[in-house]
Legacy VTK file of the C-alpha trace (Angstrom):
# vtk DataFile Version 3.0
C-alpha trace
ASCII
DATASET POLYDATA
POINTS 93 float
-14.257 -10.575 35.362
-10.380 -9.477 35.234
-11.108 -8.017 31.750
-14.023 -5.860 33.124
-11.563 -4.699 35.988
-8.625 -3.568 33.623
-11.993 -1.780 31.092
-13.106 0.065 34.418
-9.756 1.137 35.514
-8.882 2.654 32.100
-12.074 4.246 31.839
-12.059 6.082 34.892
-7.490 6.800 34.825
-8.732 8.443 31.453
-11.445 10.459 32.998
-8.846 11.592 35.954
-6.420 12.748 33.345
-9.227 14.120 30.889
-10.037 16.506 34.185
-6.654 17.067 35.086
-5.742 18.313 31.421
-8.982 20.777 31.222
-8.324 22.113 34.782
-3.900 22.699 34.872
-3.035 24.934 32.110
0.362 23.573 32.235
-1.037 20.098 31.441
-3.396 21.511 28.401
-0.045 22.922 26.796
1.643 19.580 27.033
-0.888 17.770 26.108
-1.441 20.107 22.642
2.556 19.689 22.373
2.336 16.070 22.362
-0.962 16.289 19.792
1.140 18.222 17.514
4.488 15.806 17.967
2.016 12.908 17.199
-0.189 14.535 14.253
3.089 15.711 12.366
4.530 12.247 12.447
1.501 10.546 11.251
2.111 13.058 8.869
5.156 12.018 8.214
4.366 8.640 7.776
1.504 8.952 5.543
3.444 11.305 2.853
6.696 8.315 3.154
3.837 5.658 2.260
2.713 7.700 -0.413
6.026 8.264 -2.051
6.615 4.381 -1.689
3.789 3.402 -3.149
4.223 6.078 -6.212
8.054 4.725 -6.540
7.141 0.637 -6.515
4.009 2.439 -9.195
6.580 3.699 -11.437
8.641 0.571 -11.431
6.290 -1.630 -11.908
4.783 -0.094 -14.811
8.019 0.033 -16.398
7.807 -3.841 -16.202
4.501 -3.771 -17.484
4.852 -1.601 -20.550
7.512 -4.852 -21.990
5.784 -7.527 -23.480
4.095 -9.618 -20.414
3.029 -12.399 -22.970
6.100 -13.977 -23.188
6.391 -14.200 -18.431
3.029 -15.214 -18.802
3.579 -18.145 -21.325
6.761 -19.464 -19.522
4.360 -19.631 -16.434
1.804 -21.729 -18.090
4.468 -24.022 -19.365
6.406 -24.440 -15.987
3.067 -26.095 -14.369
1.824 -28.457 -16.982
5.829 -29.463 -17.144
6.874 -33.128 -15.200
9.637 -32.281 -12.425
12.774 -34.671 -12.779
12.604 -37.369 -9.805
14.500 -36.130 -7.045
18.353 -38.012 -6.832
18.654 -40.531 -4.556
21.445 -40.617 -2.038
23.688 -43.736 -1.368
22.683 -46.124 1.143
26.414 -45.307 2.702
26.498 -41.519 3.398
LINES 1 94
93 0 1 2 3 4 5 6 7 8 9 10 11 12 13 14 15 16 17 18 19 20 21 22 23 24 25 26 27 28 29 30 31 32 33 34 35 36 37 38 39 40 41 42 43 44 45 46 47 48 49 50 51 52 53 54 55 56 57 58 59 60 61 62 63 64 65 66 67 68 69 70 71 72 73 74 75 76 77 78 79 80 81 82 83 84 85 86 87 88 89 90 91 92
């Protein structure tokens, strides 16, 4: 029942302000300033992914282009290898 409260209360506070920002010119203008602000650093986000994800591409093709039999066969030999037992400390300490 609270939940349906709090989805009632937001629907109709964004309806008030929806009204408010279509009737006050002063409103519509900082509203479209803030819509700018926002797109441009979603913007600005998305083109700093990008150019992280092309630099991590670039570097990790470089790896790739060596020989990746040789990573690949020290990995198949590390699991079928037995792990030394584990030291055992003195009763004492």
């Amino acid at each position: 029942m609270n939940k349906l409260f709090w989805l009632i209360a937001g629907v109709a506070i964004g309806a008030v302000v929806a009204r408010q920002i279509e009737e006050n010119p002063q409103a519509r203008k900082a509203y479209e300033e803030a819509k700018a602000s926002l797109q441009e650093f979603a913007d600005a986000v998305a083109e700093g992914y990008k150019d992280r994800e092309s630099e991590l591409a670039k570097t990790s093709g470089k790896k790739s282009s060596k020989s990746t039999a040789k990573p690949r066969a020290k990995a198949a030999s590390r699991s079928t290898a037995k792990k030394p037992a584990a030291k055992s400390k003195p009763a004492g300490k």
